[in-house]
DRENROLUM-218809 format. One line per field, with one value per residue: x, y, z of N, C-alpha, C in turn; residue in three letters; residue number from 1. Coordinates in steps of 0.05 Angstrom, whole numbers, plus 5000, padded with zeros to 4 digits. Each point is the difference from the previous one (the first is absolute). Layout:
N
npx: X ... $
npy: Y ... $
npz: Z ... $
capx: X ... $
capy: Y ... $
capz: Z ... $
cpx: X ... $
cpy: Y ... $
cpz: Z ... $
res: Ala ... $
n: NUM ... $
//
This chain:
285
npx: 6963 4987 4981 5000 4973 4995 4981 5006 4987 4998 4995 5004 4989 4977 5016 4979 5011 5009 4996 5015 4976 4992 5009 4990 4981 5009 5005 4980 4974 5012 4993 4969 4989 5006 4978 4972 5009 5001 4993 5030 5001 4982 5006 5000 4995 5006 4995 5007 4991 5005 5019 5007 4981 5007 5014 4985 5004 5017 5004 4974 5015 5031 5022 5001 5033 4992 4983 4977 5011 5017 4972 4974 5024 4999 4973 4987 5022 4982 4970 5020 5008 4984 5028 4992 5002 4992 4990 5000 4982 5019 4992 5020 4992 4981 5014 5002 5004 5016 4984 5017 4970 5022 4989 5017 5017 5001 4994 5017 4991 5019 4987 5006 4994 5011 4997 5034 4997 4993 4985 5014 4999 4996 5009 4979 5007 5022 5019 5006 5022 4995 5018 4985 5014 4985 5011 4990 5002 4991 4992 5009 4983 5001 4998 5021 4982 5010 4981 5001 4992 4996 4978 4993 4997 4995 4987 4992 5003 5027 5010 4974 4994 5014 4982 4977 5025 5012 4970 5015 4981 4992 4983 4996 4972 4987 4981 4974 4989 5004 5005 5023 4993 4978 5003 5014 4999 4972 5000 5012 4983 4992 5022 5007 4977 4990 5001 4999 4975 5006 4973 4985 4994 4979 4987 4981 4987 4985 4975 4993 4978 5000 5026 5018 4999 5011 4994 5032 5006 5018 5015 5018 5000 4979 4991 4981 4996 4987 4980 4978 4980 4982 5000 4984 5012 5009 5024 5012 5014 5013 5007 5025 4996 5002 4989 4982 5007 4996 4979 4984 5001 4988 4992 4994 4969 4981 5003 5008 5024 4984 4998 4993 5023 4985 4978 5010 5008 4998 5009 5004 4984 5015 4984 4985 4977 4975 4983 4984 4983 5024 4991 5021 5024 5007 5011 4970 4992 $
npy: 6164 5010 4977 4974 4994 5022 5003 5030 5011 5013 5005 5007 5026 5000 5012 4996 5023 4992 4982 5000 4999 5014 5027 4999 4991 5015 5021 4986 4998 5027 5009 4998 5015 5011 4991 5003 5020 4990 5025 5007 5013 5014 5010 5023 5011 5022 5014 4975 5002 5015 4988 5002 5003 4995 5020 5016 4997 5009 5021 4999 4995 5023 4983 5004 4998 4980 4995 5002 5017 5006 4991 5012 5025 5019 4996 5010 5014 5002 4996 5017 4996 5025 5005 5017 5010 5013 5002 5016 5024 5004 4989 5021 4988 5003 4984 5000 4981 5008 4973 4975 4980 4995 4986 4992 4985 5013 5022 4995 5022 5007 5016 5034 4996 5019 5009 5004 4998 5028 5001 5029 4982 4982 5009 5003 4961 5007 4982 4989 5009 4961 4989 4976 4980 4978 4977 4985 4969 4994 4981 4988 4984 5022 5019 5021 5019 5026 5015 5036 5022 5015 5012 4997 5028 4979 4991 5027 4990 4995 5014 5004 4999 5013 5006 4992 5012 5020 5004 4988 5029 4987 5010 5015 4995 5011 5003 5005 5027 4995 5018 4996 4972 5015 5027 5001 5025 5000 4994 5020 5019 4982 4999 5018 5005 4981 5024 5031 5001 4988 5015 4974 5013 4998 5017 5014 5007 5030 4984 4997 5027 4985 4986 4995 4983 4985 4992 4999 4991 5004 4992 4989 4985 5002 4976 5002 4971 5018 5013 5014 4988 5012 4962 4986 4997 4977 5015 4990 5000 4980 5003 5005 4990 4978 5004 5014 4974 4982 5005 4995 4969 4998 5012 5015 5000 5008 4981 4995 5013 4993 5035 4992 4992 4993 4996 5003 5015 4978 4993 5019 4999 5009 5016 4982 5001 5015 4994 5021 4981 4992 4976 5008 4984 4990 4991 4994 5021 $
npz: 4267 4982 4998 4976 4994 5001 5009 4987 5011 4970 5022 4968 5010 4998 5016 5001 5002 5025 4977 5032 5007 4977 5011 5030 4987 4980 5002 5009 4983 4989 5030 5004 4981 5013 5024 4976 4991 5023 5001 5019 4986 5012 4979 5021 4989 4993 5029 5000 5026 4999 4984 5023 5019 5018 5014 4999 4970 4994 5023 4986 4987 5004 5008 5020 4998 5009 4978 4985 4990 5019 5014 4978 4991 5019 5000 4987 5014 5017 4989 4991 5019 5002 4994 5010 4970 5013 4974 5024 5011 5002 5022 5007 5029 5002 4988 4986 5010 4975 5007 4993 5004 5011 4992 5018 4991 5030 4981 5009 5012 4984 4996 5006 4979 5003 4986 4998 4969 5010 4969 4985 4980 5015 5010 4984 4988 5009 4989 5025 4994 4980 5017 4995 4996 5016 5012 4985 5010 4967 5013 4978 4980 4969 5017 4999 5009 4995 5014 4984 5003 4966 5008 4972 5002 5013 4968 4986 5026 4979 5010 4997 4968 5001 5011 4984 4987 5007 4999 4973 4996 4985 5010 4986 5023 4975 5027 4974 4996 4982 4988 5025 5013 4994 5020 4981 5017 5013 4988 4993 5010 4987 4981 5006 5018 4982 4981 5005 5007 4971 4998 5008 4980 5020 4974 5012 4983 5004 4996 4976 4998 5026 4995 4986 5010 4991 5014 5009 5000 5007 4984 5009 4965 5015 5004 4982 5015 5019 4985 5013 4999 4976 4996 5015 5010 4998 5004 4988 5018 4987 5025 4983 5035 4994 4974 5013 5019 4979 4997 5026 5008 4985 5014 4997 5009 5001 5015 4974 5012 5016 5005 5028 5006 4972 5017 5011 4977 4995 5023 4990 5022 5002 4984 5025 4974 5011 4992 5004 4982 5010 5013 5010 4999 5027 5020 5007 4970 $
capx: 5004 4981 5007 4981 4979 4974 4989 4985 4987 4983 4957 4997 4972 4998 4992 4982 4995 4974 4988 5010 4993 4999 5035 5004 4990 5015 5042 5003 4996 5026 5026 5004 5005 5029 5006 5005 5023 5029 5012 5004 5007 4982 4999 4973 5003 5004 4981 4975 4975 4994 5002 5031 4984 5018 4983 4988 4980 5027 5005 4976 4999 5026 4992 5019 5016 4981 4972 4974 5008 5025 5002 4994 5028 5025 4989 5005 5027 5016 4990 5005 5038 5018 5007 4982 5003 4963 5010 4977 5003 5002 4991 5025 5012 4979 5010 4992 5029 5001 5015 4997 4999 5015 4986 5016 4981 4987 4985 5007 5015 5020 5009 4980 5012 4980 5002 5010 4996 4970 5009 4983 4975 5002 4990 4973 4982 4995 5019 5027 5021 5015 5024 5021 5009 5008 4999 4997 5018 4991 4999 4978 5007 5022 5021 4992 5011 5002 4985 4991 4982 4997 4975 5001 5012 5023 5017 5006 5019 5014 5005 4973 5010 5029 5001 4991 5027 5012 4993 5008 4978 5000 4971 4982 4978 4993 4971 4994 4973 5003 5000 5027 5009 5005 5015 5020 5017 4995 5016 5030 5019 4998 5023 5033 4998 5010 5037 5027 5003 5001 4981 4974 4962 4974 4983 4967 4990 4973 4993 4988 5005 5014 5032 4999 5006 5024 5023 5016 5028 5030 5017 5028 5021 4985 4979 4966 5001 4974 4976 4976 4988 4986 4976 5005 5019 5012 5028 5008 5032 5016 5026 5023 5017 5021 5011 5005 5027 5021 5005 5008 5031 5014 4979 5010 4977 4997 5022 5034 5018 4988 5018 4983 5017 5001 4979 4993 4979 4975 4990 4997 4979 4990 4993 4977 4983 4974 4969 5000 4980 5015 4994 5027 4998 5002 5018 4991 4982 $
capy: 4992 4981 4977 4995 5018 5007 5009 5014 5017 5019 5008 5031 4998 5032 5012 5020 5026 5002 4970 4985 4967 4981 4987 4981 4978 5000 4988 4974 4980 4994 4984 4972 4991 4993 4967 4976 5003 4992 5018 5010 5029 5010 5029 5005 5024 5035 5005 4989 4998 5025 5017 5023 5022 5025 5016 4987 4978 4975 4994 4983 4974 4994 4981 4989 4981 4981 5005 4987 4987 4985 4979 4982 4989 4970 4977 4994 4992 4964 4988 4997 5000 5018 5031 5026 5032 5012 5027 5011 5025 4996 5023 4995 5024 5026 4995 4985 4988 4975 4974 4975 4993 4973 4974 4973 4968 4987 5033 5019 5019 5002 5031 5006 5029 5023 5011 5022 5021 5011 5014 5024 4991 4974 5025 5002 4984 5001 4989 5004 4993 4985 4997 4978 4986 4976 4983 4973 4990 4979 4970 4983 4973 5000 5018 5029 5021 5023 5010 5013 5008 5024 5002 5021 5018 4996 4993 5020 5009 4984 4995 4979 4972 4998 4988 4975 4992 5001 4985 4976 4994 4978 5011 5020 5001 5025 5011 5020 5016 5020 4990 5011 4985 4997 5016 4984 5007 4989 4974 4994 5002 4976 4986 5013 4996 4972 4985 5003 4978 4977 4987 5009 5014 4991 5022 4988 5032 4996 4993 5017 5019 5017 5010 4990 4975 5000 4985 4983 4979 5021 4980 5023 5013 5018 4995 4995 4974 4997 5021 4997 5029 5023 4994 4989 4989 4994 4997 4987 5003 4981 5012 4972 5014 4990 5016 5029 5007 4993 5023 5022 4998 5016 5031 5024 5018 4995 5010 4999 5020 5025 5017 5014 5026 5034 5005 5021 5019 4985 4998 5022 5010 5029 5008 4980 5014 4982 5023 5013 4992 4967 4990 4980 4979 5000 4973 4972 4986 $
capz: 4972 4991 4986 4986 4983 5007 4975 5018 4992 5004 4989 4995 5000 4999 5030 4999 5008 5024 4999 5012 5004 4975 4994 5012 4992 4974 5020 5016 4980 4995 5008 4992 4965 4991 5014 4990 4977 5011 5014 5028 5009 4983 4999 4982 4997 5025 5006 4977 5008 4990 4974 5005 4994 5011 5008 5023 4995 5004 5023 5000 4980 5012 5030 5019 5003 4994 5009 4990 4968 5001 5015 4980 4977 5009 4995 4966 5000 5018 4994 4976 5007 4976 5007 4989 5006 4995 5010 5003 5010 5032 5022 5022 5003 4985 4972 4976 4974 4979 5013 4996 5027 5000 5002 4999 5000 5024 5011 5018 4991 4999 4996 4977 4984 5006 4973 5003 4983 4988 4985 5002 4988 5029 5016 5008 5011 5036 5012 5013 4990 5017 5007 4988 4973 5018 4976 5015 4995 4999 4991 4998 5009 4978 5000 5030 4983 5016 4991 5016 4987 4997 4990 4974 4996 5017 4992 4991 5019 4995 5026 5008 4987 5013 5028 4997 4984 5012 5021 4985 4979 4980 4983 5015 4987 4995 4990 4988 4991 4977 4968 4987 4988 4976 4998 4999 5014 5016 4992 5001 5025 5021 4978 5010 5026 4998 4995 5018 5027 4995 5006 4985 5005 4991 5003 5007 4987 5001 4977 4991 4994 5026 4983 4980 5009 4990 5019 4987 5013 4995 5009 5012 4978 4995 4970 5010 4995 5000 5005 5003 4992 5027 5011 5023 4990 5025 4986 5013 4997 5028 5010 5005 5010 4999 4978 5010 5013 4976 4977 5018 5004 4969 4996 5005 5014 5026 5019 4995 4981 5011 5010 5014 5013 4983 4995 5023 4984 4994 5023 5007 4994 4983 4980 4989 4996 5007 5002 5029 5022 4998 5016 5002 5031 5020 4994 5011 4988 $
cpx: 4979 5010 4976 4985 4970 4976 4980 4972 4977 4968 4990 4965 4990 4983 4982 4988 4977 4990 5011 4998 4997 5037 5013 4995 5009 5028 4989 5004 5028 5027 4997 5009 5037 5025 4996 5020 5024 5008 5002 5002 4975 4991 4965 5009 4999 4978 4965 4980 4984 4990 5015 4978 5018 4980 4976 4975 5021 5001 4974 5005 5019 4988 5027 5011 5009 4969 4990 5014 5023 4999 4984 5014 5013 4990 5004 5031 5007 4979 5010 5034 5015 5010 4977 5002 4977 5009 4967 5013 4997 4995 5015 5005 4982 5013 4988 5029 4987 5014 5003 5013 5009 4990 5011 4977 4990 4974 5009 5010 5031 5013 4991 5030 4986 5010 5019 5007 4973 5011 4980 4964 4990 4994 4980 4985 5009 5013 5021 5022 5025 5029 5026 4990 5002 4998 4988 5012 4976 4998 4977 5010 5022 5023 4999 5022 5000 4981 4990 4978 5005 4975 5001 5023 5037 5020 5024 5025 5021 5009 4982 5019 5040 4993 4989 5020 5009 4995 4993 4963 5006 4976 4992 4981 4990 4969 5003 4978 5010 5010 5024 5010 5003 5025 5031 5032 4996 5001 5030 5006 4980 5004 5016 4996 5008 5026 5018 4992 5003 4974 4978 4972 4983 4985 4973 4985 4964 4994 4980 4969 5016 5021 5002 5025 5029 5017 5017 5026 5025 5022 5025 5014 4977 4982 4979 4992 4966 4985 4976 4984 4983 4970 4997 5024 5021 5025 5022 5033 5016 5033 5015 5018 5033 5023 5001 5025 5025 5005 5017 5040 5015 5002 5021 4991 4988 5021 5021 5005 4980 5026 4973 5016 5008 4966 4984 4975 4972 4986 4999 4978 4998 5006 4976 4979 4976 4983 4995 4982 5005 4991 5023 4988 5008 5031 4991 4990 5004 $
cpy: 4979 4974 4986 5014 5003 5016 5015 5010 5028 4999 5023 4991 5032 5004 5026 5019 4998 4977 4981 4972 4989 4996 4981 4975 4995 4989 4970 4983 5001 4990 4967 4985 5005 4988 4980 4991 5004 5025 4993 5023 5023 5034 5017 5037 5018 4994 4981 4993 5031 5011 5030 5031 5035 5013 4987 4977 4971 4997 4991 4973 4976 4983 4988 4970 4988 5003 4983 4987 4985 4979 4979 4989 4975 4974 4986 4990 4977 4985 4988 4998 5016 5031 5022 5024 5018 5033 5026 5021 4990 5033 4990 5030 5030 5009 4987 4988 4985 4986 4980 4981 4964 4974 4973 4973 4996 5012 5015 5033 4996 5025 5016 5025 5030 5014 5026 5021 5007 5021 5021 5002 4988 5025 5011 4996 4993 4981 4995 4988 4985 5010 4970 4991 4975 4978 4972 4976 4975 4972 4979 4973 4995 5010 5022 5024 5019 5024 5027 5016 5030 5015 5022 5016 4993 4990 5018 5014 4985 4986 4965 4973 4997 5003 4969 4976 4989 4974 4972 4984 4980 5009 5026 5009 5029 5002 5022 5007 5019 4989 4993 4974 4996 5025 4994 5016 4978 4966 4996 5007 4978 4977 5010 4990 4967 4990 5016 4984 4970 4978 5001 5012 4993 5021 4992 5022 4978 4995 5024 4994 5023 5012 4980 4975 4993 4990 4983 4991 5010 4977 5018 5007 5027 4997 4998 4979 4991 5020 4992 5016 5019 4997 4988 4972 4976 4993 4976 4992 4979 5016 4978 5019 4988 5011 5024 5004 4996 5030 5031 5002 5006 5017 5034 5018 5000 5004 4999 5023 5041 4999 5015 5026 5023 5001 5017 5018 4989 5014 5033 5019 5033 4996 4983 5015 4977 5027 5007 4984 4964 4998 4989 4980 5012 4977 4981 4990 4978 $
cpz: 4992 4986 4993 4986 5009 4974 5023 4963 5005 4989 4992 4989 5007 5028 4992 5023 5025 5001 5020 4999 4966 4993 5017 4988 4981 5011 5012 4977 4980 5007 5006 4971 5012 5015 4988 4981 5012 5017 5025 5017 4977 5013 4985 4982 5024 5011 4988 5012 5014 4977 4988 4995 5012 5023 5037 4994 5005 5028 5021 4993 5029 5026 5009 4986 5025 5007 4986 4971 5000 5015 4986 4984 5017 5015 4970 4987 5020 4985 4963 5003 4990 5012 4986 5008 5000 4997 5004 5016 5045 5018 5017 5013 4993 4970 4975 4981 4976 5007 4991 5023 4992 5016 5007 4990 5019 5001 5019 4979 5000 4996 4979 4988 4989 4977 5008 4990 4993 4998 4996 4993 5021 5019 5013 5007 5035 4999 5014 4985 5029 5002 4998 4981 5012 4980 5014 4995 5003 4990 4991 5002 4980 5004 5019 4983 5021 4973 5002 4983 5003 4997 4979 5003 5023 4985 4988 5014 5004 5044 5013 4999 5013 5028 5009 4985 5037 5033 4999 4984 4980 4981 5010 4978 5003 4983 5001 5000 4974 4968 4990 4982 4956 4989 4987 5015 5027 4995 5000 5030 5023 4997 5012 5028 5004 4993 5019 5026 5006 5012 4984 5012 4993 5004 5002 4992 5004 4963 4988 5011 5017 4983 4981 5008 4990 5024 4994 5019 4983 5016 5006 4981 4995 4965 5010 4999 4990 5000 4993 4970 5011 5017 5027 4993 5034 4984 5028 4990 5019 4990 5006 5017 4998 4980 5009 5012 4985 4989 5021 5002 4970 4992 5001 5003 5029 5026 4994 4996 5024 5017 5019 5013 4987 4989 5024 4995 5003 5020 5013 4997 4984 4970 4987 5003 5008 4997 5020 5013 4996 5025 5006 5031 5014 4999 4999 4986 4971 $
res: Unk Unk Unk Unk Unk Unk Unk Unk Unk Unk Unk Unk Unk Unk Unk Unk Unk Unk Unk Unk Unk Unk Unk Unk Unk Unk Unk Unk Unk Unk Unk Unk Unk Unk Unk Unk Unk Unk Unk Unk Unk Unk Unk Unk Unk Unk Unk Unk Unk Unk Unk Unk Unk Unk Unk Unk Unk Unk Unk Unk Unk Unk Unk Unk Unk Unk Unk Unk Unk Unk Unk Unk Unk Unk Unk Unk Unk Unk Unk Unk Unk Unk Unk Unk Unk Unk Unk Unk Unk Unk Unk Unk Unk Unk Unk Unk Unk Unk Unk Unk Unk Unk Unk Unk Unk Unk Unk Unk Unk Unk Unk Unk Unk Unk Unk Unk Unk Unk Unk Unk Unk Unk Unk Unk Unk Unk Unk Unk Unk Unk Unk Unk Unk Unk Unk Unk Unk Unk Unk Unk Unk Unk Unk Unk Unk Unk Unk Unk Unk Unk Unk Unk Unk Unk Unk Unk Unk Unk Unk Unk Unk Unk Unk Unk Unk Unk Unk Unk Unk Unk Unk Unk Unk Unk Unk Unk Unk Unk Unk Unk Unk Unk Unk Unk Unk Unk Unk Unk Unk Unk Unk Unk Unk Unk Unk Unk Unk Unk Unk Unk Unk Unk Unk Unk Unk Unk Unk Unk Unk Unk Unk Unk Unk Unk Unk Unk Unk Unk Unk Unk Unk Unk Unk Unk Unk Unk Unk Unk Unk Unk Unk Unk Unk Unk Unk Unk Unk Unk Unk Unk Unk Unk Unk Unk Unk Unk Unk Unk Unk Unk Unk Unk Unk Unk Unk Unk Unk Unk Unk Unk Unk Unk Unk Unk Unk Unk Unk Unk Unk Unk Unk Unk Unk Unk Unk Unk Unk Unk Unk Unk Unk Unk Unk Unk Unk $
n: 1 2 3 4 5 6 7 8 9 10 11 12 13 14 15 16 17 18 19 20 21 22 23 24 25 26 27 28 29 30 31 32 33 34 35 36 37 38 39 40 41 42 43 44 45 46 47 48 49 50 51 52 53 54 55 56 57 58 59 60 61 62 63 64 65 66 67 68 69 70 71 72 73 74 75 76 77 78 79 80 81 82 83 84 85 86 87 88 89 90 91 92 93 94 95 96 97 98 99 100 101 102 103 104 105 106 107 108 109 110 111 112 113 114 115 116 117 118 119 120 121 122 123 124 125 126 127 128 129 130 131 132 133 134 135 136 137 138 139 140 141 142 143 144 145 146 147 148 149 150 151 152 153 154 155 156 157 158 159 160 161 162 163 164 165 166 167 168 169 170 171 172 173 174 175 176 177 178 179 180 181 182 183 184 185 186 187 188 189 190 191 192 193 194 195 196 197 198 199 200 201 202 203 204 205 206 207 208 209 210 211 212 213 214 215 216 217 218 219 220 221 222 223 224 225 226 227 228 229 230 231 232 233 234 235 236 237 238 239 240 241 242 243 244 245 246 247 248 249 250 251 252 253 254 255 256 257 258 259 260 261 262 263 264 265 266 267 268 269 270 271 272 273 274 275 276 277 278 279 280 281 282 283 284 285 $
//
């Protein structure tokens, strides 16, 4: 259960296509602009040091968790005391995952999330499709929150966000590669994802000209507290976890009121459709 207040943020900026090292360098200098502006917890867009190319130019790009970029990040995170999310294309395994790779204040890796919905479009470009939903459990010097992450399209899969509910999330952060944020279906249903789970979102969308930027913070009555626009942009959100739990014990979403012993269905694998050519997991991954 989280308590006090933290201020995490996002660095929407435009991950350009193969450009590794100029997005590398972009994602640094921003996440410092938003240490200096108080952030503890700092998120970059999908796949953003790539530039989310697909295919075997992507699995050229892809590198071992933990390797070369996550050990620069997580220097930059003990050198700046800050939680970090990186999100980039991983080689695991003779695999390619959309990954976002978790950064403690120490640098130490802390874990990575593998993107578990790929979707029919997603396909082609050769991605393995992850298997959890893990969450982390972090602290600063303000406050400590429980935290998990959906990558884009994971959001779309009501299940993601009620498992990260369930595993007592307080935020769940959701990078992006695409246009949806100005979409206004795709706005409500990441408004609904905040209010039935009684949490808030911090979305991280690449800046223009990559996608068209728009990143925003989604409080648990499910309003839009904060958005970006569609330029390089560092959005920044402090989370009153304390009121979160006020409002939770009042509440009538989220874990109040579920009936798991008549959801069985959920969990039944037949009649789930995937393309013939889904890279599904394995368990491990």
């Amino acid at each position: 259960m989280g308590s006090g207040k933290v201020c995490i943020a996002g660095v929407q900026f435009a991950g350009l296509r193969g450009e590794k090292e100029r997005n590398i360098e972009a994602a640094e200098r921003m996440i410092r602009d938003a240490v200096e502006q108080g952030a503890q917890v700092v998120m970059t867009p999908e796949v953003a040091l790539s530039g989310f190319v697909g295919g075997e130019e992507e699995r050229g790009l892809a590198e071992p968790v933990p390797g070369p970029a996550t050990e620069r990040f997580g220097e930059l995170a003990r050198s700046l005391d800050i939680w970090l999310m990186v999100g980039m294309s991983e080689k695991h395994s003779g695999q390619v995952y959309n990954a976002m790779a978790v950064l403690s204040r120490s640098g130490e890796l802390a874990g990575v999330m593998r993107k578990v919905h790929i979707n029919k479009y997603e396909t082609p470009g050769g991605w393995r499709n992850g298997s959890r939903f893990p969450v982390w459990h972090i602290e600063t010097d303000t406050g400590k929150l429980t935290a998990g992450i959906m990558i884009c399209y994971d959001r779309e899969v009501p299940e993601g966000a009620r498992l990260l509910m369930i595993q007592g999330a307080d935020v769940i952060l959701n990078p992006l590669a695409c246009d949806c944020p100005t979409v206004d279906i795709h706005r409500c249903l990441l408004r609904t994802r905040a209010f039935e789970n009684e949490v808030h979102i911090l979305v991280v969308n690449h800046a223009a000209p990559r996608e068209n930027g728009h990143s925003m913070a989604i409080d648990p009555h499910g309003e839009i507290v904060r958005e970006a626009g569609e330029g390089k942009e560092v959005l920044l959100y402090e989370v009153d976890l304390d009121a979160l739990q006020e409002y939770r014990e009042q509440g009538i979403y989220g874990l109040h009121h579920r009936r798991p012993d008549v959801y069985a269905l959920l969990s039944d694998p037949r009649g789930q459709i995937h393309p013939d050519d889904a890279n599904l997991p394995g368990t491990s991954a």
